[in-house]
N, C-alpha and C positions, 0 to 999 in steps of 0.2 A: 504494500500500500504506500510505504513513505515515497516508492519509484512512482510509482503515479502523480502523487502531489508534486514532489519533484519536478518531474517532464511538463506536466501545465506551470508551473509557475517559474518554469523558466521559458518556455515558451511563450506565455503571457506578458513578462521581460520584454521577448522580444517585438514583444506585437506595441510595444511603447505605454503599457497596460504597470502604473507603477503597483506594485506588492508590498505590504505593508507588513512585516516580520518581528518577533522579540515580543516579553512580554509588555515594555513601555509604549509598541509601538499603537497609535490611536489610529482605525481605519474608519472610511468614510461610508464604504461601504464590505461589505463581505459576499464574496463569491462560493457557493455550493455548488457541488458536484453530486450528481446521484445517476448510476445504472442500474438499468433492471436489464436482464436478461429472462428469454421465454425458456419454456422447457426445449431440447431437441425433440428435432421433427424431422422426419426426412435428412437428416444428415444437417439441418440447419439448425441455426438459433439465432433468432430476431434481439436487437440489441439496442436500445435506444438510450442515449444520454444526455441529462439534463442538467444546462446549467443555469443556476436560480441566483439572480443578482439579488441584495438585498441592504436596506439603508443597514446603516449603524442599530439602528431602532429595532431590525429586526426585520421590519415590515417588506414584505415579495416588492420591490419593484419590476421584475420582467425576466422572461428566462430564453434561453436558446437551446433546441432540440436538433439532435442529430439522432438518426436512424440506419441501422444497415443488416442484412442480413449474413451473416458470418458461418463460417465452419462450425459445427457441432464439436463444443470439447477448447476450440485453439485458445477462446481465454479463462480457461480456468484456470491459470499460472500464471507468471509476469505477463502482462502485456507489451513490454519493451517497447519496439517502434512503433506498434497501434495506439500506445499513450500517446506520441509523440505526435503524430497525424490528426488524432481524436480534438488534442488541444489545439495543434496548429488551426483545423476547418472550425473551428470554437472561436477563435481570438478576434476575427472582425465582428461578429456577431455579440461578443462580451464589447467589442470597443463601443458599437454603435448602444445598446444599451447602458452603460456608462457615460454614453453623450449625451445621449436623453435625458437619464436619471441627474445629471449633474445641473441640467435649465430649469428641474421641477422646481415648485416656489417648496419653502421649506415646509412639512408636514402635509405636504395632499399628497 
């Protein structure tokens, strides 16, 4: 798991996406990560990953879904370079929600 966090938020880095680290450090907003996988089926498994921007506060401002149909089995272990692709097709999709979220007036 810490390789996955890892590969998004260094790829998020590069997407000019600042990360906010340490226990001092105060974020503006907070980005979640969550995948559900279906059961195998025919040698597949449906795969979809969500990621859920969210203020300080907590409150959902807007999230970004990616979807794909994958090998039965291939990520039940590291995901190595599919983390790294997963976050890369993620990182415009987090930037433009972050430019959003940053015009709202404060508390709507």
């Amino acid at each position: 798991m810490a390789a996955r966090r890892w590969r998004a938020r260094s790829t998020l880095r590069h997407a000019n996406i600042d990360i906010a680290s340490g226990a001092q450090a105060k974020a503006a907003f907070v980005l979640k990560g969550r995948v559900e996988m279906s059961p195998p089926r025919e040698g597949k498994q449906q795969v979809k990953v969500r990621w859920i921007l969210a203020g300080a506060d907590g409150r959902e401002l807007g999230q970004v879904s990616q979807e794909n149909a994958v090998p039965a089995g291939s990520l039940d272990g590291s995901w190595g370079d599919v983390a790294y692709a997963v976050a890369t097709a993620a990182a415009p999709g987090i930037a433009d929600l972050l430019a959003q979220a940053r015009k709202m007036p404060a508390g709507s």
